[in-house]
DRENFI-94875 format. One record per residue: residue number from 1; residue in three letters; x, y, z of N, C-alpha, C in turn. Coordinates in nm, 2 decimals, decimal comma. Example, Ala and Ser with C-alpha at 12.3 -4.5 7.8 and 13.67 -1.06 7.14 Angstrom:
! residues 2
+-------+--------+--------+--------+--------+--------+--------+--------+--------+--------+--------+
| milum | kedren |    n.u |    n.v |    n.w |   ca.u |   ca.v |   ca.w |    c.u |    c.v |    c.w |
+-------+--------+--------+--------+--------+--------+--------+--------+--------+--------+--------+
|     1 |    ALA |   1,32 |  -0,57 |   0,78 |   1,23 |  -0,45 |   0,78 |   1,32 |  -0,33 |   0,78 |
|     2 |    SER |   1,28 |  -0,22 |   0,71 |   1,37 |  -0,11 |   0,71 |   1,29 |   0,00 |   0,79 |
+-------+--------+--------+--------+--------+--------+--------+--------+--------+--------+--------+
This chain:
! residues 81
+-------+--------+--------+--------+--------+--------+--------+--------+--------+--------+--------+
| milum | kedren |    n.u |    n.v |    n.w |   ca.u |   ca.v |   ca.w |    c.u |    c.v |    c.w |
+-------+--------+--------+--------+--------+--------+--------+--------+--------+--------+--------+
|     1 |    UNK |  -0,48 | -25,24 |  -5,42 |  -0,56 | -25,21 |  -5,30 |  -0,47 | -25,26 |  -5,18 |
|     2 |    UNK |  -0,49 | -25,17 |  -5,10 |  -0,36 | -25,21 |  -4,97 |  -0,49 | -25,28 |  -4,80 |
|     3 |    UNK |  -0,42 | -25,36 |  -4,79 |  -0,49 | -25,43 |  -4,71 |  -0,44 | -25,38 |  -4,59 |
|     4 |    UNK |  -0,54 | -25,39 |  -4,46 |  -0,52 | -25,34 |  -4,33 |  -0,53 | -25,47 |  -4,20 |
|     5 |    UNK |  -0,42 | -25,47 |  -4,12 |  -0,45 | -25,57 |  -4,01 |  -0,49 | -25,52 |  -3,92 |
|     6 |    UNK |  -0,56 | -25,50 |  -3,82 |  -0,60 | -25,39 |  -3,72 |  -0,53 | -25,50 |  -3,61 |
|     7 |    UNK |  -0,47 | -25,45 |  -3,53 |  -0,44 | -25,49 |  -3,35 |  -0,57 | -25,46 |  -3,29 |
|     8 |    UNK |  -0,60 | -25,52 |  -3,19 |  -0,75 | -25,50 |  -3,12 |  -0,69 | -25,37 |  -3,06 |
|     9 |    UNK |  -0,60 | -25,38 |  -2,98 |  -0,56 | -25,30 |  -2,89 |  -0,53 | -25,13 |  -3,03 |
|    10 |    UNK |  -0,51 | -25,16 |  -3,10 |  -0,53 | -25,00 |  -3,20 |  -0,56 | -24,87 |  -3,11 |
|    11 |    UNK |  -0,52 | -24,76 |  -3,15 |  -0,61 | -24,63 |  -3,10 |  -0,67 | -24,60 |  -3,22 |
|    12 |    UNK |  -0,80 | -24,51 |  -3,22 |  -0,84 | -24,43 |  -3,27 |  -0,72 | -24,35 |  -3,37 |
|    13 |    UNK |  -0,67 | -24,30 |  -3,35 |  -0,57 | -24,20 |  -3,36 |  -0,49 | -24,30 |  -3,51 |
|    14 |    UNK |  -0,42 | -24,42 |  -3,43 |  -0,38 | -24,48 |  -3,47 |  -0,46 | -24,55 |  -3,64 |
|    15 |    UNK |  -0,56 | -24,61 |  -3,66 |  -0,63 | -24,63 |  -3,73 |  -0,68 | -24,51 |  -3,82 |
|    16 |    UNK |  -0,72 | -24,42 |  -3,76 |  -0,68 | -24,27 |  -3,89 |  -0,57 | -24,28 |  -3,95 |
|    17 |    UNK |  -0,44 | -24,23 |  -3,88 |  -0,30 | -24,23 |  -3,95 |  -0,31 | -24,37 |  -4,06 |
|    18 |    UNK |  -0,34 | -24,50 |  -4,04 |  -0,32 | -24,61 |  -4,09 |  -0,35 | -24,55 |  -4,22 |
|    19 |    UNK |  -0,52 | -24,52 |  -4,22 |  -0,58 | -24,53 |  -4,32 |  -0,56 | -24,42 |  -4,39 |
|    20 |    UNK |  -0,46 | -24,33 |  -4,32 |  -0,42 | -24,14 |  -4,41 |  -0,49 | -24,07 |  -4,40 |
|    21 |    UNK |  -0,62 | -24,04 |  -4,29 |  -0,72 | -23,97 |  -4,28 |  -0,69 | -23,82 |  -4,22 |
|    22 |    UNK |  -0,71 | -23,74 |  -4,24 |  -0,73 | -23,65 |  -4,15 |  -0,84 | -23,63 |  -4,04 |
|    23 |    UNK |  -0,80 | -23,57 |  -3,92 |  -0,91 | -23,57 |  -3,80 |  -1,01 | -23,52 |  -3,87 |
|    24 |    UNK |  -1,07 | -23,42 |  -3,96 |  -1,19 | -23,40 |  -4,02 |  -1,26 | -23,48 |  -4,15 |
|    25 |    UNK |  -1,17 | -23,58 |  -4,18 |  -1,22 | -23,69 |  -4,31 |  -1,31 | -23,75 |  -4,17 |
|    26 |    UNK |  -1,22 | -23,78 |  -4,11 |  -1,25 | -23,92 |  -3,99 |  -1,37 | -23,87 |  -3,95 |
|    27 |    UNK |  -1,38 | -23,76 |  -3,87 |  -1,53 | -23,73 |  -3,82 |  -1,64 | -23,73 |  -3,90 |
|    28 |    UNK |  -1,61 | -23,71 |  -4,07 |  -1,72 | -23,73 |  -4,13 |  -1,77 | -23,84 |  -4,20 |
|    29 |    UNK |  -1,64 | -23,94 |  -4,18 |  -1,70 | -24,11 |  -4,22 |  -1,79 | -24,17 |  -4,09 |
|    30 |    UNK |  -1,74 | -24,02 |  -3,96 |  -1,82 | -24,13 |  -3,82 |  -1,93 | -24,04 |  -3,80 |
|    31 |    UNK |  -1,95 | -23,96 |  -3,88 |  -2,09 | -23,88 |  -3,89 |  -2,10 | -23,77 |  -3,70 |
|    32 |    UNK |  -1,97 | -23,76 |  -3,66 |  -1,97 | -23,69 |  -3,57 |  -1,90 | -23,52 |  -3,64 |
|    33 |    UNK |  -1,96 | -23,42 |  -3,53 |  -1,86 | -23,28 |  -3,57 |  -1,72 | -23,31 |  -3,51 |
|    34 |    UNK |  -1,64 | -23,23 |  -3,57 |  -1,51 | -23,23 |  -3,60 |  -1,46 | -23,24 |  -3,42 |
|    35 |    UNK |  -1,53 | -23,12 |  -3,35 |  -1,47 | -23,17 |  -3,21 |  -1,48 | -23,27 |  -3,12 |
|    36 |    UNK |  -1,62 | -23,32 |  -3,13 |  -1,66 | -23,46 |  -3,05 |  -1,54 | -23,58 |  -3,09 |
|    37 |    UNK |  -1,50 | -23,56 |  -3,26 |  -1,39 | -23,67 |  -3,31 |  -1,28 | -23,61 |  -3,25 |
|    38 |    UNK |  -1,24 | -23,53 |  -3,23 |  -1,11 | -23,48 |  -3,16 |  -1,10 | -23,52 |  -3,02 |
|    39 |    UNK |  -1,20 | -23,50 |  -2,97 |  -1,25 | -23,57 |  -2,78 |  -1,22 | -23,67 |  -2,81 |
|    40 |    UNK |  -1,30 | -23,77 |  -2,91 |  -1,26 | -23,93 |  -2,87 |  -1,13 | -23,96 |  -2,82 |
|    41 |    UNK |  -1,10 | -23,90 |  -2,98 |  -0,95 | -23,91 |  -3,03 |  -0,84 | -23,90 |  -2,90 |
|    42 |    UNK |  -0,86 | -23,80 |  -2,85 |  -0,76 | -23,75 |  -2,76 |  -0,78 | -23,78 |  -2,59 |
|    43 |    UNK |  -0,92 | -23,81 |  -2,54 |  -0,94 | -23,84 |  -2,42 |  -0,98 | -23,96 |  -2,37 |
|    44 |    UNK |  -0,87 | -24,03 |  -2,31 |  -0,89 | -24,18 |  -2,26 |  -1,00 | -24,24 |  -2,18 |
|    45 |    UNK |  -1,07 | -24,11 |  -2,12 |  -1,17 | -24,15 |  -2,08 |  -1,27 | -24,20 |  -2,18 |
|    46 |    UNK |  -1,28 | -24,19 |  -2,30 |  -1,38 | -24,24 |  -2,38 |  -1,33 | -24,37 |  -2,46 |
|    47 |    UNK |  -1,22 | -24,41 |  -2,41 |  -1,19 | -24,55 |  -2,47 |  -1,26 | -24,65 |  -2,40 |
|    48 |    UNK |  -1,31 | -24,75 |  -2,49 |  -1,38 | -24,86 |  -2,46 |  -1,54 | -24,82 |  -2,43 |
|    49 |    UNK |  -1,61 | -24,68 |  -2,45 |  -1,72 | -24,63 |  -2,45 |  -1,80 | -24,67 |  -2,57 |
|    50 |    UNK |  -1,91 | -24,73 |  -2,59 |  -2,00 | -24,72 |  -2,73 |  -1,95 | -24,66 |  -2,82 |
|    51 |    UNK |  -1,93 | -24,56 |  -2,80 |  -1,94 | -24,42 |  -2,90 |  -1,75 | -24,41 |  -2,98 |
|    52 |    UNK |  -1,65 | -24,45 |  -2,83 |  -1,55 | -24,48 |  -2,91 |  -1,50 | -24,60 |  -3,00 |
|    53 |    UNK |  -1,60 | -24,72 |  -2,98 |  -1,56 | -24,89 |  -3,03 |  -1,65 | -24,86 |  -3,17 |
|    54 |    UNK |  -1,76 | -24,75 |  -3,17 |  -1,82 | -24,72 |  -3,26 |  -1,73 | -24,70 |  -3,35 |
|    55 |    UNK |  -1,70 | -24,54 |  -3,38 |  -1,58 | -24,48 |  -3,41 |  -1,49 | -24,56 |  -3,51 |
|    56 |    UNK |  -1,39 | -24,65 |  -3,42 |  -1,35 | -24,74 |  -3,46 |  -1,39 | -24,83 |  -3,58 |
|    57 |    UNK |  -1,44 | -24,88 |  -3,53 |  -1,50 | -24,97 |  -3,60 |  -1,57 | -24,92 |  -3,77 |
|    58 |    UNK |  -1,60 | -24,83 |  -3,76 |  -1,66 | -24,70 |  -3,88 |  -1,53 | -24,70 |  -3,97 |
|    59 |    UNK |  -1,45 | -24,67 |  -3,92 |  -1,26 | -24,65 |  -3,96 |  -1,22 | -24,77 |  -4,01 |
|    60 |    UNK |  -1,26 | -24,84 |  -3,92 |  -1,18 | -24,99 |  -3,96 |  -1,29 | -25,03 |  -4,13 |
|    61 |    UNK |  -1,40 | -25,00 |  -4,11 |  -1,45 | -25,08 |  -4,26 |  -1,44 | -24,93 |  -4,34 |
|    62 |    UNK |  -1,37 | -24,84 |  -4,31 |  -1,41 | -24,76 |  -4,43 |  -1,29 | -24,77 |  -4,56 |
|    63 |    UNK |  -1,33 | -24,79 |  -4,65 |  -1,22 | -24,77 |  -4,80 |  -1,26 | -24,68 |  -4,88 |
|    64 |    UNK |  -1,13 | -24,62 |  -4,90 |  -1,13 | -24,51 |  -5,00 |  -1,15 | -24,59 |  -5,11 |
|    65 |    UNK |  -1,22 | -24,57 |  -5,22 |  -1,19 | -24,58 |  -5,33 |  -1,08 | -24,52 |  -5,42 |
|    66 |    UNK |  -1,04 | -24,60 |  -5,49 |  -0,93 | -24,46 |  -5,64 |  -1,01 | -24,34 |  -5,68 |
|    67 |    UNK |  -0,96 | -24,30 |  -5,68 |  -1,02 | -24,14 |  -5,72 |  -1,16 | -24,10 |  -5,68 |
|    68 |    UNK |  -1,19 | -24,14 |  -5,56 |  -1,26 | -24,11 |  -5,44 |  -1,22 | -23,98 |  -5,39 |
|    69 |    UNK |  -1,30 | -23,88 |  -5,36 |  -1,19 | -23,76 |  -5,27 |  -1,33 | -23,70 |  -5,18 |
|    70 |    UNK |  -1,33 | -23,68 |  -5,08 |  -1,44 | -23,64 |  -4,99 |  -1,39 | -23,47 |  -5,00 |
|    71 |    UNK |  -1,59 | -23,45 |  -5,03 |  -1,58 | -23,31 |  -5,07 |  -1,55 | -23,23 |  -4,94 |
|    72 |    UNK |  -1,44 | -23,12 |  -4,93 |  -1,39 | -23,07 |  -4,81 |  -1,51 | -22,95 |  -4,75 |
|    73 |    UNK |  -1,61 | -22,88 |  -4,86 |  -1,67 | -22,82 |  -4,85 |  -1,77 | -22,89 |  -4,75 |
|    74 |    UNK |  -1,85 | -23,01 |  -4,83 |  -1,92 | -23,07 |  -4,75 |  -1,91 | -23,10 |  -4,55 |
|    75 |    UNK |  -1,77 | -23,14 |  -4,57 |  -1,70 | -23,20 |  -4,45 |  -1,73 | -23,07 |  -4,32 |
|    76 |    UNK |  -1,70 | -22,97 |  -4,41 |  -1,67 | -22,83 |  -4,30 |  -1,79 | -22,76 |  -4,23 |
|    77 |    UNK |  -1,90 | -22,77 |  -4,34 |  -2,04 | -22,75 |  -4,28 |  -2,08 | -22,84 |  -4,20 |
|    78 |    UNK |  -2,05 | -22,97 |  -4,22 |  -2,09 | -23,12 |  -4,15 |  -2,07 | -23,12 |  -4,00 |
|    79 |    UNK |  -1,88 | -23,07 |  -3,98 |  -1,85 | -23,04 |  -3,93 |  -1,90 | -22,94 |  -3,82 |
|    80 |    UNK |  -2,01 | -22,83 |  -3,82 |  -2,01 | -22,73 |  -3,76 |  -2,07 | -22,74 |  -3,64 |
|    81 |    UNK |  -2,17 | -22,84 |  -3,61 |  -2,26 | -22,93 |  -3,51 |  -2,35 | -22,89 |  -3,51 |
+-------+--------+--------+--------+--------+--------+--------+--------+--------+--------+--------+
């Protein structure tokens, strides 16, 4: 099991790639559709907002398990808003 040290200062962005997510895993561990996680993701204006320290923080405690695999089917309807 691979352990994570997070920087407070982290991005969003940053903390996906850490953890090997793709932008549509990520939005469906944060229970948002695929483009609201892409907004976070990408516009500074929502750093340090609820909804982005939320985010975060979702990412930060999430673990894959071994042979864990998030159904992509699921993710894409989840996804639709």
């Amino acid at each position: 099991m691979a352990l994570f040290f997070y920087n407070v200062d982290m991005t969003l962005k940053e903390i996906r790639i850490n953890k090997k997510l793709t932008q549509l895993e990520a939005s469906f561990i944060c229970g948002v559709p695929l483009r609201t996680y892409k907004r976070l993701e990408n516009d500074s204006n929502y750093k340090g907002t609820y909804k982005y320290e939320h985010a975060s923080n979702l990412l930060k405690d999430y673990q894959l398990k071994k042979k864990e695999k998030i159904d992509k089917k699921t993710i894409s309807v989840a996804g639709i808003g």
